[in-house]
Phi, psi and omega in degrees: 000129178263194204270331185304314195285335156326265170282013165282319165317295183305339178265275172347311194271346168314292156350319249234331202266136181278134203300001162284354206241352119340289203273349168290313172301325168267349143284008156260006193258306181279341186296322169301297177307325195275356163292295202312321170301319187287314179295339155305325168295301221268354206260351176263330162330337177306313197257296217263155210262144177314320180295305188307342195267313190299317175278004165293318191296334184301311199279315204253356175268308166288346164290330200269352186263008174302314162313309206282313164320313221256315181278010187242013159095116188353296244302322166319331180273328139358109166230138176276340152260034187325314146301335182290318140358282181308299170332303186272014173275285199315292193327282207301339182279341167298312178311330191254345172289326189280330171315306201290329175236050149300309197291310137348306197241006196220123155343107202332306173301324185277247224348320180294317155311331194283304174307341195285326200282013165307314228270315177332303198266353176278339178306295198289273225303325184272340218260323191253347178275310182249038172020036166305157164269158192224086168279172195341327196278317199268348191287311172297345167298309178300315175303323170278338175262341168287339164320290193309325187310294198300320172334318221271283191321288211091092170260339143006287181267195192267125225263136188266143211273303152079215168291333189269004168252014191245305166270341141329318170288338178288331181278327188298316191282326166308284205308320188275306153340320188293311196304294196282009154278308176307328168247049178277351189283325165337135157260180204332314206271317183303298193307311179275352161308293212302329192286346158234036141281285188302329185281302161339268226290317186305309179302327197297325177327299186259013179263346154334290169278003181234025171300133165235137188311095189280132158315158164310314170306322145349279196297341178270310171256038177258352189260353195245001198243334154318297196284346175279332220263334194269319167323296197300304164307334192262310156327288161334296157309318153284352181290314194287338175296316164256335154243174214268133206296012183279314188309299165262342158346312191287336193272013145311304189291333146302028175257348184259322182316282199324312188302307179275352176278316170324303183305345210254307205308290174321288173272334189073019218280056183277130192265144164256200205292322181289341178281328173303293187317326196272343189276345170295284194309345165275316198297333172301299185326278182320309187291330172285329182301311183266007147308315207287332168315282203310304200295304189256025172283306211291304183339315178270348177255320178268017163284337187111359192237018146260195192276000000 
């Protein structure tokens, strides 16, 4: 059998597979990279400072998507918003500096939980950016899932600093979520030019300032934890792509299993019961909020007034 023939089978049997159970593999594809990623942030954060790890991720995640630019022709460089553009490269490279030093300074599972309560912050935020409507239901989820947050601090004790820069990125990555609704005629590969042209160049400031030189060796997996990170993102989109998000939703959330079998394996990382309890209670939330989306998204295509 040769390889073309090869892979015309393997393309067959891909097909052959129901497109939830396509976009549940590709969310789970990207949950690995993005494990593969974090542990590479955190295991290069021992020397080098969270900003220098983030604008690596920034700087080698805009080299690997440069072929797919360079093959679709200008019209990929292109934007219908150039400031708004600009706006959400800053929001998103800010979102990600406070992630890598989250991810960094905080146990692989609480950084991920923490990251999870963006869906916490796009409900308020489309409700006052984009007069989305939030009704009772969706509202009381948010309140119940901001529970878990605090379960999560221990506002009791003394609140590791952190966690409160984990959730400032989690608001930040909500503010940027609002943004790509507002620029959607962009396509997908434009949004990640610009956010890591502009997210560069934003990271490059302060990674400036606390720079240390990365060894060759370094310098090999600040190049392989870009292409996981960027891996991980283009997988994410497809996932959602192919399949329906009520459907493959939960298998997103296996980025928090992995993250915590890594942090124990890897790191030695044990969560006790109150980081569990509060992380469960976020992951219920998001997950009933982007049930009630789904529910009154199809609602609204069978009124006739979605796309």
């Amino acid at each position: 059998m040769t390889v073309q023939q090869q892979k015309a089978r393997a393309s067959a049997y891909w097909f052959a597979l129901a497109p939830n159970v396509r976009g549940a593999l590709w969310l789970l594809l990207s949950a690995t990279l993005f494990t593969v990623m974090a542990v590479l942030a955190k295991t290069l954060g021992g020397r080098l400072d969270s900003f220098q790890v983030a604008f690596f991720r920034l700087l080698f995640g805009l080299v690997v998507i440069m072929p797919f630019l360079i093959r679709g022709g200008a019209a990929m460089f292109k934007t219908h918003y150039p400031v708004l553009q600009l706006v959400r490269g800053v929001v998103g490279s800010s979102a990600m500096l406070c992630g890598f030093y989250a991810l960094i300074h905080l146990p692989l599972a609480d950084a991920l939980a923490y990251n999870f309560t963006k869906a916490l912050f796009v409900v308020p935020l489309a409700y006052f950016i984009l007069s989305e409507p939030a009704g009772p239901r969706r509202i009381g989820a948010v309140l119940v899932g901001f529970l878990g947050v605090l379960v999560m601090l221990r506002p009791t004790v003394e609140i590791d600093p952190a966690a409160l820069v984990a959730l400032g990125g989690a608001l930040l990555v909500a503010m940027a979520t609002i943004l790509v609704k507002i620029v959607a005629k962009d396509a997908p590969v434009t949004l990640m030019f610009y956010t890591g042209v502009v997210g560069t160049c934003v990271a490059a400031i302060p990674a400036w300032l606390v720079w240390q030189q990365p060894t060759w060796n370094e310098l090999g997996l600040l190049m392989l934890m870009g292409a996981a990170g960027a891996g991980a993102h283009n997988c994410f989109i497809r996932g959602y792509r192919e399949g329906e998000a009520t459907a493959i939703v939960p298998f997103d959330y296996s980025r928090l299993v992995f993250a915590g079998i890594a942090g124990f394996v890897i790191f030695g990382d044990v969560p006790d019961w109150l980081t569990i309890a509060g992380a469960v209670i976020i992951v219920a939330t998001t997950l009933y909020i982007a049930r009630r989306e789904a529910i009154e998204a199809k609602a609204l295509r069978g009124a006739g007034k979605g796309p």
